[in-house]
N, C-alpha and C positions, 0 to 999 in steps of 0.2 A: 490407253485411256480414251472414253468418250469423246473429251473435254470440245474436239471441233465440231460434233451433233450439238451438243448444249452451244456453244457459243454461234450459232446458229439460232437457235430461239434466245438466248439471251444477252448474246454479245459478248465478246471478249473479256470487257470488265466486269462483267457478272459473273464470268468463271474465276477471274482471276478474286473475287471479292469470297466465292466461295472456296476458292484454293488456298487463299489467304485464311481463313477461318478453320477448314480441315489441318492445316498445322500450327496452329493458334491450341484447338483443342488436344491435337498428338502432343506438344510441347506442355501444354497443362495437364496432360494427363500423366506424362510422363515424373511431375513434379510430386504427383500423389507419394510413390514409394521408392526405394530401390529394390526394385522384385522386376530379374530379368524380363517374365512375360510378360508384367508391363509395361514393361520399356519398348519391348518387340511390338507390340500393338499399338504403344504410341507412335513410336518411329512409321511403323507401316503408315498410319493415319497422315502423320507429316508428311512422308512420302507420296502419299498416293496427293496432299496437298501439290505439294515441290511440281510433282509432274506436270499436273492439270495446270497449275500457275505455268508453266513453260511453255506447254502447248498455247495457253489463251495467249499469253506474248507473241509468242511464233505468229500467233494467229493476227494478231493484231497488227504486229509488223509486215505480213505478209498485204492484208488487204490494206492498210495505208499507205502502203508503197513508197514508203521515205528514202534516204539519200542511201546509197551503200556506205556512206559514215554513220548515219546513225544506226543502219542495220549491223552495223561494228559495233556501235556504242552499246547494243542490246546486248550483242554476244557476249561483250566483254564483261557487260555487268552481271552476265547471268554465273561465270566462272568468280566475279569476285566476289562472292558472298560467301564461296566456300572460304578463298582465304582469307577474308575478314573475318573469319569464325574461327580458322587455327591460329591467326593472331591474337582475336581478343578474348578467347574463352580461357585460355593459361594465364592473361592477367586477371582475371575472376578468383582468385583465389580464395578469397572469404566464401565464397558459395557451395565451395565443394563439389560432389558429385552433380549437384545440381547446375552447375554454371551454363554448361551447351544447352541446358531447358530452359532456364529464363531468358538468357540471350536469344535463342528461335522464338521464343514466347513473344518477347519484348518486337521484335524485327517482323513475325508476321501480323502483329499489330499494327507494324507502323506503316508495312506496305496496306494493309484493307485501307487504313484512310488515307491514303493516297490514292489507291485504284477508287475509293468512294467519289472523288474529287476529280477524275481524270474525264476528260470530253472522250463522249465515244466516236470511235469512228464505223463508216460502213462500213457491214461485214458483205463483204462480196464475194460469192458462191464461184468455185473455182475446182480445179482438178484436185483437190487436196486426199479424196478419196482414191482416185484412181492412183495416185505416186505412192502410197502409202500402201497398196497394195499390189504395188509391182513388187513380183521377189527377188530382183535383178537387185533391189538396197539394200537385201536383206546381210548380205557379206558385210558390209558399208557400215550397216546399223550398227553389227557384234562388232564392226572392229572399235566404233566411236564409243560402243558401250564400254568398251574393255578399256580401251585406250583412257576416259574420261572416271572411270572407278579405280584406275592402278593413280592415277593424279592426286587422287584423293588417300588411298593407302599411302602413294609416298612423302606425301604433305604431315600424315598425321605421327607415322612412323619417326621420320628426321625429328620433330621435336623431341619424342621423348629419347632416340638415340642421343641425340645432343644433351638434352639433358643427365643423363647416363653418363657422358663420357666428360662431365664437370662444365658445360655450357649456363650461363643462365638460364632461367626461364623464358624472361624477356626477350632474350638474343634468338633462342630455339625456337618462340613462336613467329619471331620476324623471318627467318630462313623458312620456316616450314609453309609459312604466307608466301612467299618469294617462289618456293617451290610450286604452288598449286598456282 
């Protein structure tokens, strides 16, 4: 993704405000039907959101240069959102199909007004091209890509094995949170 040329002319929080809104609309779009190829277009939309929101973070922690705890505190947040999501979309029950779309819906709303609110900081023009384009990370990259999408299949799988093998609901999305 772009996202470190944009946040470049627009800052951080302007990516992350338009990343926040590219899965604002994936999640609302997603709410139109149950019709697979909508969904896949939604999802892409949120996705290509999700990313660009990641990058402008990176980005922003990067040139703010804060504590190696709060550069913790980022990472951490950036993994708990998945498992806030296999906890609390199984207690959605009234929603049905639709639950992960309003719950994304609801949550990339509430981050835009937040990053709306947020002080910017300098963006300070740094090597972030040249590391990105070393292919000495590229092993690095596929391993954290593989390693950070198998987190997520075993997160979402355990609930419903659990559920499966006479678990509650409730119990199965608290272990499957646990797991991711």
């Amino acid at each position: 993704l772009p996202a470190g040329r944009y946040a470049d002319r627009f800052g951080a929080a302007g990516v992350g405000l338009v990343a926040a809104a590219a899965c604002a609309v994936g999640n609302a779009l997603a709410l139109v039907a149950p019709v697979p190829a909508l969904a896949l277009v939604a999802r892409a939309c949120a996705g290509v959101g999700s990313g660009a929101g990641f990058v402008a973070g990176a980005d922003l922690m990067r040139s703010s240069r804060p504590s190696p705890v709060f550069q913790g505190l980022y990472g951490a947040a950036t993994m708990a959102g998945g498992g806030l999501a296999v906890a609390i979309v199984p207690q959605l029950d009234g929603l049905g199909w639709r639950a992960p779309y309003w719950s994304g819906l609801a949550i990339a709303v509430v981050v835009g007004a937040i990053t709306l609110l947020a002080p910017s900081a300098p963006h300070r023009s740094g090597r972030a091209q040249t590391i990105v384009a070393d292919r000495r990370l590229l092993p690095l990259g596929l391993v954290h890509a593989a390693t950070f999408g198998l987190s997520f299949v075993a997160a979402n799988w355990i609930v419903t094995l659990l559920e499966r093998h006479g678990a509650a609901r409730r119990d199965a999305a608290i272990v499957g949170s646990l797991v991711l």
